[in-house]
N, CA, C and O atoms as a Maestro MAE file, in Angstrom:
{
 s_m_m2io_version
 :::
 2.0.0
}

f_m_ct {
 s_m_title
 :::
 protein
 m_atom[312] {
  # First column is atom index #
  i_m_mmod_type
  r_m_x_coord
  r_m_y_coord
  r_m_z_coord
  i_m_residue_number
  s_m_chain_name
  s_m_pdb_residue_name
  s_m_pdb_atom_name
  i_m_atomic_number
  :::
  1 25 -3.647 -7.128 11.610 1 A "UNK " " N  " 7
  2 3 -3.452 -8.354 10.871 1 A "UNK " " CA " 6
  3 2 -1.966 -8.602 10.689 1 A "UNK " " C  " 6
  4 15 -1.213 -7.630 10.632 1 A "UNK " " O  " 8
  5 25 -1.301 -10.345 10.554 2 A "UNK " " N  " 7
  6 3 -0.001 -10.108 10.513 2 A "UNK " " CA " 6
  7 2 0.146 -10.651 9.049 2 A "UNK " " C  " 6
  8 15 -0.693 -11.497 8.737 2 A "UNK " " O  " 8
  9 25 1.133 -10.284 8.039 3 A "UNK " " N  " 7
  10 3 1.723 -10.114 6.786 3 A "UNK " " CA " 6
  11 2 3.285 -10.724 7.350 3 A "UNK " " C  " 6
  12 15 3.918 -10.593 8.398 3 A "UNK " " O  " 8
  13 25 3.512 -11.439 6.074 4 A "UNK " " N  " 7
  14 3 5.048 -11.466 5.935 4 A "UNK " " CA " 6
  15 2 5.258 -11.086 4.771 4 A "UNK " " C  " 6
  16 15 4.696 -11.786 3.929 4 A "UNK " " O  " 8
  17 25 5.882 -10.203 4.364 5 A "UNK " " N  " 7
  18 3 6.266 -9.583 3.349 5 A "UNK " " CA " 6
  19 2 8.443 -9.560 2.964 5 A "UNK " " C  " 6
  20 15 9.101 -8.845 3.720 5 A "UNK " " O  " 8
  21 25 8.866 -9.997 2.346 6 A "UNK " " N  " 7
  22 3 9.979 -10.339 2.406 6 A "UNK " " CA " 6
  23 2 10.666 -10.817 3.382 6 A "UNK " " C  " 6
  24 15 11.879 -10.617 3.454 6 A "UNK " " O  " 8
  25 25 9.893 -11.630 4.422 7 A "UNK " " N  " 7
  26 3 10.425 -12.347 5.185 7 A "UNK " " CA " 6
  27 2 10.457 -11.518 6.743 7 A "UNK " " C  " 6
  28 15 10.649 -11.952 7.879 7 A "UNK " " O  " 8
  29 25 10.193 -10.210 6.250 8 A "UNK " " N  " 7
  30 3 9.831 -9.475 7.355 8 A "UNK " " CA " 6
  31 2 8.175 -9.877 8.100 8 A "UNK " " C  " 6
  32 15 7.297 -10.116 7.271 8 A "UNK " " O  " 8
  33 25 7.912 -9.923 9.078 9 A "UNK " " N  " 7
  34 3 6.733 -10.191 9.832 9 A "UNK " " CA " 6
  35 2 6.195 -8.817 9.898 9 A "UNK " " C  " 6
  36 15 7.009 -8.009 10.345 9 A "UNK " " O  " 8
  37 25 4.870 -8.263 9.524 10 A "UNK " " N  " 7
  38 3 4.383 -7.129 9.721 10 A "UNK " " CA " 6
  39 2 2.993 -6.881 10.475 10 A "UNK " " C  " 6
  40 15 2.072 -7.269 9.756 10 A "UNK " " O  " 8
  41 25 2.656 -6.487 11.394 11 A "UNK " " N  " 7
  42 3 1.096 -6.619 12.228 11 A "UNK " " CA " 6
  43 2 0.635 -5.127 11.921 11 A "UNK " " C  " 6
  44 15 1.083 -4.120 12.470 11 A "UNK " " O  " 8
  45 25 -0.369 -5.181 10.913 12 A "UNK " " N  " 7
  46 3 -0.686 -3.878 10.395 12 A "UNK " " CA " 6
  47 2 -2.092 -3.546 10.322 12 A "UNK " " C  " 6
  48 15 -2.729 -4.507 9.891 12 A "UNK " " O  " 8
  49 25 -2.691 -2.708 10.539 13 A "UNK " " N  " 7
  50 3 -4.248 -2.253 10.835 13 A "UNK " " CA " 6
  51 2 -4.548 -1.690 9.628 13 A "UNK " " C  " 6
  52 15 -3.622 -1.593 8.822 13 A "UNK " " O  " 8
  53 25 -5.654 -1.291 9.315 14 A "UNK " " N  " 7
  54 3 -6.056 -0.492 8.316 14 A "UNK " " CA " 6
  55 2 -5.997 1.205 8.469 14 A "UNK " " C  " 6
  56 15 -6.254 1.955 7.526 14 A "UNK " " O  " 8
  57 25 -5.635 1.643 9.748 15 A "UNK " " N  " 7
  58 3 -5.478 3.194 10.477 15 A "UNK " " CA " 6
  59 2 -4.119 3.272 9.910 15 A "UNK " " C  " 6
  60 15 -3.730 4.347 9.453 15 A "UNK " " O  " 8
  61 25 -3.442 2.338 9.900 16 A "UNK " " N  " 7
  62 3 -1.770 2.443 10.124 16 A "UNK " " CA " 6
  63 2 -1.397 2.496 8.570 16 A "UNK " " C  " 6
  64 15 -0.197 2.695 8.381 16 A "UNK " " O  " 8
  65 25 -2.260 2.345 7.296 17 A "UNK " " N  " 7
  66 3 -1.554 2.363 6.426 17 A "UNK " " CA " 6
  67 2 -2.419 3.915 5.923 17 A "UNK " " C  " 6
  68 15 -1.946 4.327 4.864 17 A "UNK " " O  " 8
  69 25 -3.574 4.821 6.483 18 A "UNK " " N  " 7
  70 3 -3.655 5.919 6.100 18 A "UNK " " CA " 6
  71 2 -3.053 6.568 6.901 18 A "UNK " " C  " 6
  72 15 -2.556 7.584 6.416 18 A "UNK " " O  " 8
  73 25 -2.827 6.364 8.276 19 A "UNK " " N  " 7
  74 3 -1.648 7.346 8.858 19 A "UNK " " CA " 6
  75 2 -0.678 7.639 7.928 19 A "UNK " " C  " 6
  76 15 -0.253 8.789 7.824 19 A "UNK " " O  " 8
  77 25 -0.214 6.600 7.135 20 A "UNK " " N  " 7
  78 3 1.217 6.691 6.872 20 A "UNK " " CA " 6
  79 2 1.891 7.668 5.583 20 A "UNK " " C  " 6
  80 15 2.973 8.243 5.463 20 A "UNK " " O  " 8
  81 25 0.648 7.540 4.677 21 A "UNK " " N  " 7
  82 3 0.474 8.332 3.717 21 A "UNK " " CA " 6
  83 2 -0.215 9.882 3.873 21 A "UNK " " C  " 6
  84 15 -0.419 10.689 2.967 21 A "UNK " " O  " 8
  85 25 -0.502 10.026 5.307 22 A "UNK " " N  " 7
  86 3 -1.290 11.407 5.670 22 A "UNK " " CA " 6
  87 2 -0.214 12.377 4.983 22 A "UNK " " C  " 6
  88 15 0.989 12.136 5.085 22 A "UNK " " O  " 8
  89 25 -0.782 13.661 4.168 23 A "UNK " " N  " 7
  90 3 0.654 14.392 4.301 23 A "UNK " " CA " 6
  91 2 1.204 14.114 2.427 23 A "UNK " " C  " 6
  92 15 1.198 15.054 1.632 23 A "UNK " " O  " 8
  93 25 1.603 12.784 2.052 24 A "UNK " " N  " 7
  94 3 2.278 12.600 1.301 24 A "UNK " " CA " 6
  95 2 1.674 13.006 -0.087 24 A "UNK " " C  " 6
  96 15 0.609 12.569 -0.525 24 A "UNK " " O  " 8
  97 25 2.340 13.733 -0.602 25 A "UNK " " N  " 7
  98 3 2.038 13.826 -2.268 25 A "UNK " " CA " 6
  99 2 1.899 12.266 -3.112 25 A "UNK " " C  " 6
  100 15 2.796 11.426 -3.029 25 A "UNK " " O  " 8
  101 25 0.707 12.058 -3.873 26 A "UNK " " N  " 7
  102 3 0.503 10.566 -4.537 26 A "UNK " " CA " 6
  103 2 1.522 10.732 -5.610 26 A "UNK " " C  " 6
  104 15 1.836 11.751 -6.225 26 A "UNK " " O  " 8
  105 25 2.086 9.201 -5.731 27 A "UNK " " N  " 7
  106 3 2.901 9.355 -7.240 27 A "UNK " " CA " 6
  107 2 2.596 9.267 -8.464 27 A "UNK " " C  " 6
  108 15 1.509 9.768 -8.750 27 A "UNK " " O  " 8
  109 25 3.353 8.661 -9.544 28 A "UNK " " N  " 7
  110 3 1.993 8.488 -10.790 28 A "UNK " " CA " 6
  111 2 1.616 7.188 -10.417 28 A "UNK " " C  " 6
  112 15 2.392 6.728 -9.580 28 A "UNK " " O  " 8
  113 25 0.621 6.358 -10.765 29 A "UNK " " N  " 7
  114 3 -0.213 5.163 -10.872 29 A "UNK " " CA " 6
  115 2 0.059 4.541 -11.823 29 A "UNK " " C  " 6
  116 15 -0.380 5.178 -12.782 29 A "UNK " " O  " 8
  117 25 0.609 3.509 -12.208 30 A "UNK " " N  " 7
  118 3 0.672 2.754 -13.834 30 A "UNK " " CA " 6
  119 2 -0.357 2.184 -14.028 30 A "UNK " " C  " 6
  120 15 -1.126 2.312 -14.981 30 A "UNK " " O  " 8
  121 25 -0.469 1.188 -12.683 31 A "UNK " " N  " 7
  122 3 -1.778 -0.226 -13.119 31 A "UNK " " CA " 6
  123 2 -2.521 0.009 -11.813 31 A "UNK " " C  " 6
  124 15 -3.464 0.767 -12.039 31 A "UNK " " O  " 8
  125 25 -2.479 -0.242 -10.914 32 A "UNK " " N  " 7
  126 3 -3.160 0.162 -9.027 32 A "UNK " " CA " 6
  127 2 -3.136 1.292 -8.475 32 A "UNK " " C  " 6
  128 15 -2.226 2.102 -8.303 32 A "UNK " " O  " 8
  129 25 -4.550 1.284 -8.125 33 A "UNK " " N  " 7
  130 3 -4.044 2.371 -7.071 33 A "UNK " " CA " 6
  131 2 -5.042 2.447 -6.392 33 A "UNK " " C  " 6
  132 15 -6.111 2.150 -6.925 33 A "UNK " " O  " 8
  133 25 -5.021 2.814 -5.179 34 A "UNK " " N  " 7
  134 3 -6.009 3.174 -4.134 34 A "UNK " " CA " 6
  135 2 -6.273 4.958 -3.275 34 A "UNK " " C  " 6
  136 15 -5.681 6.017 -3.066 34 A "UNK " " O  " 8
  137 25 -7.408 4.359 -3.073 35 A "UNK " " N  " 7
  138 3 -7.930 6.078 -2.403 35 A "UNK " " CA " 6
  139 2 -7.439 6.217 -0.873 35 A "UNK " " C  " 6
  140 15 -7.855 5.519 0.052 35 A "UNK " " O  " 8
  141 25 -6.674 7.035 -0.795 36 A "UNK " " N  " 7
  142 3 -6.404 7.554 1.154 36 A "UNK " " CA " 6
  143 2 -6.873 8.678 1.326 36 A "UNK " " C  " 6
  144 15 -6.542 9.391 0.379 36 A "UNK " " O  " 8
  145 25 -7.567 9.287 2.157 37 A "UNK " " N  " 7
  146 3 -7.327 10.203 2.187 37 A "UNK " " CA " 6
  147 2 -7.422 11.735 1.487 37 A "UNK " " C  " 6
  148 15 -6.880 12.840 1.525 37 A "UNK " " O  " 8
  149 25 -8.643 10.901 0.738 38 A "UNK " " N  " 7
  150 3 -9.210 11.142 -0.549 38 A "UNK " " CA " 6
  151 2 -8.714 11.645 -1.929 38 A "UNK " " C  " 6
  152 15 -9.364 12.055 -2.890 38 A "UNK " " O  " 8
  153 25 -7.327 11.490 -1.748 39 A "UNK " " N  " 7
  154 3 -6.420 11.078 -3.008 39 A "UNK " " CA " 6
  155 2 -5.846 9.642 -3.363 39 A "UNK " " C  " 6
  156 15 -5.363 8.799 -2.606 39 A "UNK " " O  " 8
  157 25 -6.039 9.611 -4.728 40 A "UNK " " N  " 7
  158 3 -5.492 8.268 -5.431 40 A "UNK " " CA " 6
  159 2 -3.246 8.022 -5.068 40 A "UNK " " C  " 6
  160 15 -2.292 8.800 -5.070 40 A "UNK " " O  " 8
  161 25 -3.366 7.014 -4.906 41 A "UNK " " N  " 7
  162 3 -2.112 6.601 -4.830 41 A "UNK " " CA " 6
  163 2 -1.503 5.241 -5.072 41 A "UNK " " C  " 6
  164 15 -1.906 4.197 -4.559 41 A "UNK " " O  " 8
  165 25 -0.424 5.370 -5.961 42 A "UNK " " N  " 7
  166 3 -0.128 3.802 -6.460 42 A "UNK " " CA " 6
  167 2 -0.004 2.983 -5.068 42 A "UNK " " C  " 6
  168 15 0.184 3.607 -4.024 42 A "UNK " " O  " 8
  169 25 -0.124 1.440 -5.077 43 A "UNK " " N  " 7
  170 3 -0.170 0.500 -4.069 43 A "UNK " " CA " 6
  171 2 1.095 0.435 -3.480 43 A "UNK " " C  " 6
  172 15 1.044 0.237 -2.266 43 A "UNK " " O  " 8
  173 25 2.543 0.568 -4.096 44 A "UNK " " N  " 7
  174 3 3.412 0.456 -3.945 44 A "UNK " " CA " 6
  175 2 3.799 1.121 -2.812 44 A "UNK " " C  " 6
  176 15 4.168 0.899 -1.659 44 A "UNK " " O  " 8
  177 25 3.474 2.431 -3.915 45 A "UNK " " N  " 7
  178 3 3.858 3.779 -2.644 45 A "UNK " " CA " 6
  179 2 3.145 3.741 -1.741 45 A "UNK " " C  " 6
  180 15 3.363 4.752 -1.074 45 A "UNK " " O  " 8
  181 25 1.991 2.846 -1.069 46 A "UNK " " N  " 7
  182 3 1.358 3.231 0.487 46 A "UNK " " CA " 6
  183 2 1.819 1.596 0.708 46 A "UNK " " C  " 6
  184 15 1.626 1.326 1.893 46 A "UNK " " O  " 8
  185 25 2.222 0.719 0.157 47 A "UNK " " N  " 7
  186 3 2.769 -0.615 0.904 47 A "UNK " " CA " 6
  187 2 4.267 0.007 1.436 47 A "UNK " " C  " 6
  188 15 4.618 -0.195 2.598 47 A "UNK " " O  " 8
  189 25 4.731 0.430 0.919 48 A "UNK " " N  " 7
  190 3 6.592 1.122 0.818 48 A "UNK " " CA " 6
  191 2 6.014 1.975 2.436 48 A "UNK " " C  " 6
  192 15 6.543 1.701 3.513 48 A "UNK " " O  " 8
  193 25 4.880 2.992 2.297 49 A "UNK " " N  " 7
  194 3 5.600 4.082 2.987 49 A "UNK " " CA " 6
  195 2 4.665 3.467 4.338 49 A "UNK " " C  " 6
  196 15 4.664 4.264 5.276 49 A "UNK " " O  " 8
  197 25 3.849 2.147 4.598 50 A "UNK " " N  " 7
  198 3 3.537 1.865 5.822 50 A "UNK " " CA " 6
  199 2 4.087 1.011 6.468 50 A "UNK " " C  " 6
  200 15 3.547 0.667 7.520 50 A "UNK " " O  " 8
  201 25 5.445 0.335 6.022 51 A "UNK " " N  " 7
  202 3 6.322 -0.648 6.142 51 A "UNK " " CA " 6
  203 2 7.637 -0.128 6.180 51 A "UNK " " C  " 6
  204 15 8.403 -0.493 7.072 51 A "UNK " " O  " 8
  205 25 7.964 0.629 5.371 52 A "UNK " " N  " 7
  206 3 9.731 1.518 5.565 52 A "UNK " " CA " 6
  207 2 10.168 0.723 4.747 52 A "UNK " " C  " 6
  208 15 11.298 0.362 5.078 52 A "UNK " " O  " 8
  209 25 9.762 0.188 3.670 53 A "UNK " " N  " 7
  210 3 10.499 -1.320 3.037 53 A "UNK " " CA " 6
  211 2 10.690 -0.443 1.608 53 A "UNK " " C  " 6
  212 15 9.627 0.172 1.533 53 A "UNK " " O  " 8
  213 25 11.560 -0.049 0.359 54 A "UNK " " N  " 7
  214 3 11.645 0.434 -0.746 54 A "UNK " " CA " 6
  215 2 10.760 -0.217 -1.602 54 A "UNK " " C  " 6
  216 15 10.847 -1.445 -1.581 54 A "UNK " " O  " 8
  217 25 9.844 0.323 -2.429 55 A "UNK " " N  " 7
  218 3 9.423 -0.416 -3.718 55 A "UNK " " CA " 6
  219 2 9.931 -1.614 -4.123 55 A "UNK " " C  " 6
  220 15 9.406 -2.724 -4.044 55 A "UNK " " O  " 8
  221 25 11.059 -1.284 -4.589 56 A "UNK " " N  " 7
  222 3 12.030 -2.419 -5.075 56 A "UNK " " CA " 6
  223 2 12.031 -3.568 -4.537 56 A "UNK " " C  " 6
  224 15 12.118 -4.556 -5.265 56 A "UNK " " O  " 8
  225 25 11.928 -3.710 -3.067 57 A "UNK " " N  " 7
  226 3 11.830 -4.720 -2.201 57 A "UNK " " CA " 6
  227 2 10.456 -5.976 -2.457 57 A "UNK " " C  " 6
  228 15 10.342 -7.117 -2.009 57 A "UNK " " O  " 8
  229 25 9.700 -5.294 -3.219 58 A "UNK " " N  " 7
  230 3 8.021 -6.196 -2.935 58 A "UNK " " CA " 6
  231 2 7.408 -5.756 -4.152 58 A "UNK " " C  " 6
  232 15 7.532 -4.639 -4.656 58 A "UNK " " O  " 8
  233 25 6.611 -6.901 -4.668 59 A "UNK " " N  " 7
  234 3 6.265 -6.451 -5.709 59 A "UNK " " CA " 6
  235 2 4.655 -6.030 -5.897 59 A "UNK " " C  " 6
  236 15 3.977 -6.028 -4.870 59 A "UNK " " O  " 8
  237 25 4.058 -5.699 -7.075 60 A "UNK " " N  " 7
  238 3 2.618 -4.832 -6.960 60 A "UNK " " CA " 6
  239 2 1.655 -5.866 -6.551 60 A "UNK " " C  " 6
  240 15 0.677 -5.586 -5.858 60 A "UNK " " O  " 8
  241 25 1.928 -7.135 -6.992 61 A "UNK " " N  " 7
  242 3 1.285 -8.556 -6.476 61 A "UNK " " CA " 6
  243 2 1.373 -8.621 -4.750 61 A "UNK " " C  " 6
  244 15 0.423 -9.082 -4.117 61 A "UNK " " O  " 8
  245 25 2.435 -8.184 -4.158 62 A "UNK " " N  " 7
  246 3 2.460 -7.855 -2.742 62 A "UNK " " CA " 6
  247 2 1.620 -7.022 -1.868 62 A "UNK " " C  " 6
  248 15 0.895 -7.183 -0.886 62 A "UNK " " O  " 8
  249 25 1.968 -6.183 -2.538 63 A "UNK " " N  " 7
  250 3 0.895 -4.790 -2.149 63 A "UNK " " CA " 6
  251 2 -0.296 -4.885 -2.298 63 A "UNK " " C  " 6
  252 15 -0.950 -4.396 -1.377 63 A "UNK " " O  " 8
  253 25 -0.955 -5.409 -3.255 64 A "UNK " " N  " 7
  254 3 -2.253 -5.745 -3.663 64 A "UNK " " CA " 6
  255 2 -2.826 -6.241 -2.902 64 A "UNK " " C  " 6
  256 15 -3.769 -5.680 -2.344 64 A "UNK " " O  " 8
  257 25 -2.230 -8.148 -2.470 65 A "UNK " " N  " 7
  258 3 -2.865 -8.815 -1.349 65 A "UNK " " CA " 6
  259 2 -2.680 -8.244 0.482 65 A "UNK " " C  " 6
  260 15 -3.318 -8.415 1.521 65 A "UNK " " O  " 8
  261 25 -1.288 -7.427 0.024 66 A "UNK " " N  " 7
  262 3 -1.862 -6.608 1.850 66 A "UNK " " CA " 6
  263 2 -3.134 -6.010 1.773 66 A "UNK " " C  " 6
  264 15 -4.153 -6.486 2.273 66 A "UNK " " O  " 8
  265 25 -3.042 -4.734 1.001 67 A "UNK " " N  " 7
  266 3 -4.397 -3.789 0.752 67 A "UNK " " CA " 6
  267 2 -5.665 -4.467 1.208 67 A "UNK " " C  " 6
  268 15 -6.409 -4.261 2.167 67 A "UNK " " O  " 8
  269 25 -5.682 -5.453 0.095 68 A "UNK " " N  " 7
  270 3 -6.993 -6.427 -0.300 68 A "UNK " " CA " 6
  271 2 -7.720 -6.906 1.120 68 A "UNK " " C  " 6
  272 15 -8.894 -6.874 1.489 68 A "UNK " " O  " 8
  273 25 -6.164 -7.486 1.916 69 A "UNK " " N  " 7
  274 3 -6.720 -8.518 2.831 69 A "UNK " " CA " 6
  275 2 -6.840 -7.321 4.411 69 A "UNK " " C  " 6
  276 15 -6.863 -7.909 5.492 69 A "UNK " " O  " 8
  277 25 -6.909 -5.738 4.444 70 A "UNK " " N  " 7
  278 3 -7.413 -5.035 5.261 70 A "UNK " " CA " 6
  279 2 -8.256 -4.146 5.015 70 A "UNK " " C  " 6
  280 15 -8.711 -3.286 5.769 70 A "UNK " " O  " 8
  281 25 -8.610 -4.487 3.251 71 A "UNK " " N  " 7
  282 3 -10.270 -4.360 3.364 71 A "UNK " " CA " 6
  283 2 -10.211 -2.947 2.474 71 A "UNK " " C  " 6
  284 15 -11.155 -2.166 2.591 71 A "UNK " " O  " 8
  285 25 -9.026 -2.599 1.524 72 A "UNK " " N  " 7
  286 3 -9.214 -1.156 0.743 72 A "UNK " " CA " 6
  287 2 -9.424 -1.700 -0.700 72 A "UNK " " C  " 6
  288 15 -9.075 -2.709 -1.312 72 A "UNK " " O  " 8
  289 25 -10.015 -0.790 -0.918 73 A "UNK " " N  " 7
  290 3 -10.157 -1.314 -2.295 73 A "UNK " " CA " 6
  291 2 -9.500 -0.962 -3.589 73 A "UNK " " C  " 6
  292 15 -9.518 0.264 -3.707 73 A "UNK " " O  " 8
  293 25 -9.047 -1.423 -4.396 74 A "UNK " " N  " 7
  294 3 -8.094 -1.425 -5.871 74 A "UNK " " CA " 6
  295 2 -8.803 -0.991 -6.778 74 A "UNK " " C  " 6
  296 15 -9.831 -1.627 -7.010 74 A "UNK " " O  " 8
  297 25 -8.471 0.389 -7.707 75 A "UNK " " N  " 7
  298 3 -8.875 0.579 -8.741 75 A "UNK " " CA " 6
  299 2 -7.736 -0.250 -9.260 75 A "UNK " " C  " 6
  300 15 -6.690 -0.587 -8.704 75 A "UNK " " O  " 8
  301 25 -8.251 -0.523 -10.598 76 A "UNK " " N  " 7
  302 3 -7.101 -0.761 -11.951 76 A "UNK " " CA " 6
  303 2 -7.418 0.220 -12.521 76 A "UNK " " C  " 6
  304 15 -8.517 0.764 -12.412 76 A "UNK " " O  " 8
  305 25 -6.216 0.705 -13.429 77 A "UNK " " N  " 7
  306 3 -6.615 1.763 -14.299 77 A "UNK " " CA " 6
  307 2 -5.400 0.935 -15.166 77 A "UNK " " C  " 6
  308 15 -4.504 0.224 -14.711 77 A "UNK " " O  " 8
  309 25 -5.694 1.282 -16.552 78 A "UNK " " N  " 7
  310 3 -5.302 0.744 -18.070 78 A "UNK " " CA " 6
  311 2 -4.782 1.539 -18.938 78 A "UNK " " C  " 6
  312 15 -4.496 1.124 -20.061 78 A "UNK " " O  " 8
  :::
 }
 m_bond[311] {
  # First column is bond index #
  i_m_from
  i_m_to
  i_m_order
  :::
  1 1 2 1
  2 2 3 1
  3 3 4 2
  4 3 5 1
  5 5 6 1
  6 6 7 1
  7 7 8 2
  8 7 9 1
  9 9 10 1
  10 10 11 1
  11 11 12 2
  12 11 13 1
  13 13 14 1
  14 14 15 1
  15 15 16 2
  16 15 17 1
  17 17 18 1
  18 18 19 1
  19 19 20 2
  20 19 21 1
  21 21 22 1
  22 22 23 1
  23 23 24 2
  24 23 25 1
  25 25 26 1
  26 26 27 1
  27 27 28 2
  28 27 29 1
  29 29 30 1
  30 30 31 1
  31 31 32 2
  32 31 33 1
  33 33 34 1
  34 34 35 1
  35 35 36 2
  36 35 37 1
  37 37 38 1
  38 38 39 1
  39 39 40 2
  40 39 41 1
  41 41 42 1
  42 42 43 1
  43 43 44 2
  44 43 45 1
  45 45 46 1
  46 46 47 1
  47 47 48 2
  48 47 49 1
  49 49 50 1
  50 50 51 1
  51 51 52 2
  52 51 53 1
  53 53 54 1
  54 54 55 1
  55 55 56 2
  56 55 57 1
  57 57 58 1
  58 58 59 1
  59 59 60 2
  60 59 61 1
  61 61 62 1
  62 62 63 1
  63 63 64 2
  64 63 65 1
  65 65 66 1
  66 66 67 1
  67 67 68 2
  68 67 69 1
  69 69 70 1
  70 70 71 1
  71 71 72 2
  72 71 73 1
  73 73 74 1
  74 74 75 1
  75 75 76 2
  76 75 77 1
  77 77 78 1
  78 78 79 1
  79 79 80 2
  80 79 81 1
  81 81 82 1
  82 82 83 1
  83 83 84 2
  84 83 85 1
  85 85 86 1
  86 86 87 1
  87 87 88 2
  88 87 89 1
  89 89 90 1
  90 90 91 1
  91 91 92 2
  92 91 93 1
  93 93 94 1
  94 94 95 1
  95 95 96 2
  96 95 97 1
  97 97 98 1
  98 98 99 1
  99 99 100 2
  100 99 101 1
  101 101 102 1
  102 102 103 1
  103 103 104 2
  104 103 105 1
  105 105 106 1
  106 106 107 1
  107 107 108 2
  108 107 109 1
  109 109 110 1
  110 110 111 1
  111 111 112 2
  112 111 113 1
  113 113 114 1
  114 114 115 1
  115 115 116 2
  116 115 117 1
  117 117 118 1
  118 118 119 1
  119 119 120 2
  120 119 121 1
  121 121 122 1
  122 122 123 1
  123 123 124 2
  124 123 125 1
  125 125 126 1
  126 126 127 1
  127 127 128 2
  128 127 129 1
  129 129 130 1
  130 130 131 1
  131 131 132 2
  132 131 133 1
  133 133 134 1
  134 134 135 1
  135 135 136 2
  136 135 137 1
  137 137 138 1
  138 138 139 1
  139 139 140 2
  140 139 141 1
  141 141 142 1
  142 142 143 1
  143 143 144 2
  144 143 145 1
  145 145 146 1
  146 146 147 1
  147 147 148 2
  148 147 149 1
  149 149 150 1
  150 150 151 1
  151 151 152 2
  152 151 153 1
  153 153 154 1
  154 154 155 1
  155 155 156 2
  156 155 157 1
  157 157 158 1
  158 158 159 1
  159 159 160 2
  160 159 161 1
  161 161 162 1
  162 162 163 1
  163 163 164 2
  164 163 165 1
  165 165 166 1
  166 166 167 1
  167 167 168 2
  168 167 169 1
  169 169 170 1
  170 170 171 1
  171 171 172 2
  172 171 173 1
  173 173 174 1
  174 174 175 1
  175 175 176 2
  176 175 177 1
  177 177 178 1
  178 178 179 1
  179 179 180 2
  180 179 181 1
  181 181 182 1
  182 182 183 1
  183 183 184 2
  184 183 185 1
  185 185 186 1
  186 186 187 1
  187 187 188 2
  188 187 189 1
  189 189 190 1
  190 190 191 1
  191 191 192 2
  192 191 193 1
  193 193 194 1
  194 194 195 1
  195 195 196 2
  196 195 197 1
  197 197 198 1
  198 198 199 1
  199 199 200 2
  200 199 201 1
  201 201 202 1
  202 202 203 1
  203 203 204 2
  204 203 205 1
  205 205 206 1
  206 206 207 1
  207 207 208 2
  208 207 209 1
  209 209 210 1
  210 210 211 1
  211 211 212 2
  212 211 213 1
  213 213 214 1
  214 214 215 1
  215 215 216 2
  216 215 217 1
  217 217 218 1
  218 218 219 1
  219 219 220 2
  220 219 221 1
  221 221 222 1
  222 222 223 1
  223 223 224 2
  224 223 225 1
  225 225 226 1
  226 226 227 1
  227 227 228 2
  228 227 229 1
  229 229 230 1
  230 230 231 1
  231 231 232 2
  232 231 233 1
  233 233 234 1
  234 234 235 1
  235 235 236 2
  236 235 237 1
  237 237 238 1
  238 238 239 1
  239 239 240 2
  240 239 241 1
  241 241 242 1
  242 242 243 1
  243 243 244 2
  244 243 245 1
  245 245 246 1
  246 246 247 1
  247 247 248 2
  248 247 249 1
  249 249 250 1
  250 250 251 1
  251 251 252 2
  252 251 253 1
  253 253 254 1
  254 254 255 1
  255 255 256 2
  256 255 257 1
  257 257 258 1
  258 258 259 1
  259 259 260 2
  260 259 261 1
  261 261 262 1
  262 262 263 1
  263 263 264 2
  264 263 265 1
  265 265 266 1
  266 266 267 1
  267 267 268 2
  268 267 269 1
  269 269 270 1
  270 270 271 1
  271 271 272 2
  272 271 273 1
  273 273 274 1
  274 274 275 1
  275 275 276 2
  276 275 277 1
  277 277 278 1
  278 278 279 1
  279 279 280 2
  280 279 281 1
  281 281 282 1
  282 282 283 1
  283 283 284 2
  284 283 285 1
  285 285 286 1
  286 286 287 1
  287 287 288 2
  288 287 289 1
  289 289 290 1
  290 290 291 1
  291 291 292 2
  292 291 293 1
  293 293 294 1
  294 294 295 1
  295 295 296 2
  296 295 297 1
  297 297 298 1
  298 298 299 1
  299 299 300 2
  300 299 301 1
  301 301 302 1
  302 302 303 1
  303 303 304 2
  304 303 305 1
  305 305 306 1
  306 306 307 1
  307 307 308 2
  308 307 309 1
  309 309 310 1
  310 310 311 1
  311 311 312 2
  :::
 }
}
């Protein structure tokens, strides 16, 4: 699927964003987070680490609608 995400163009699969996190320790979660791999991980940190783009760059509203629109699903936690 293609994403523009800060103006960057991104063509990203749903393989390509658990590849990316294979391996990685999850961070803490504030508000999102999703299952890879059968650990929880904030949205940020698997939008950040399947793109090369810093957190800082995109916000959780970003990450959300990538996730969303290749079909993973969002806990909220409160």
């Amino acid at each position: 699927m293609r994403f523009i995400l800060r103006g960057q163009v991104l063509n990203l699969e749903k393989d390509d964003v658990t590849k990316a996190v294979r391996g990685a320790s999850p961070g803490a979660i504030r508000k999102y987070g999703v299952k890879l791999n059968g650990k929880e991980y904030p949205i940020k940190q698997v939008v950040g680490a399947v793109t090369g783009l810093p957190s800082a760059e995109f916000t959780a509203h970003d990450a959300y609608r990538i996730l969303k629109k290749l079909g993973f699903d969002i806990e909220v936690y409160d």
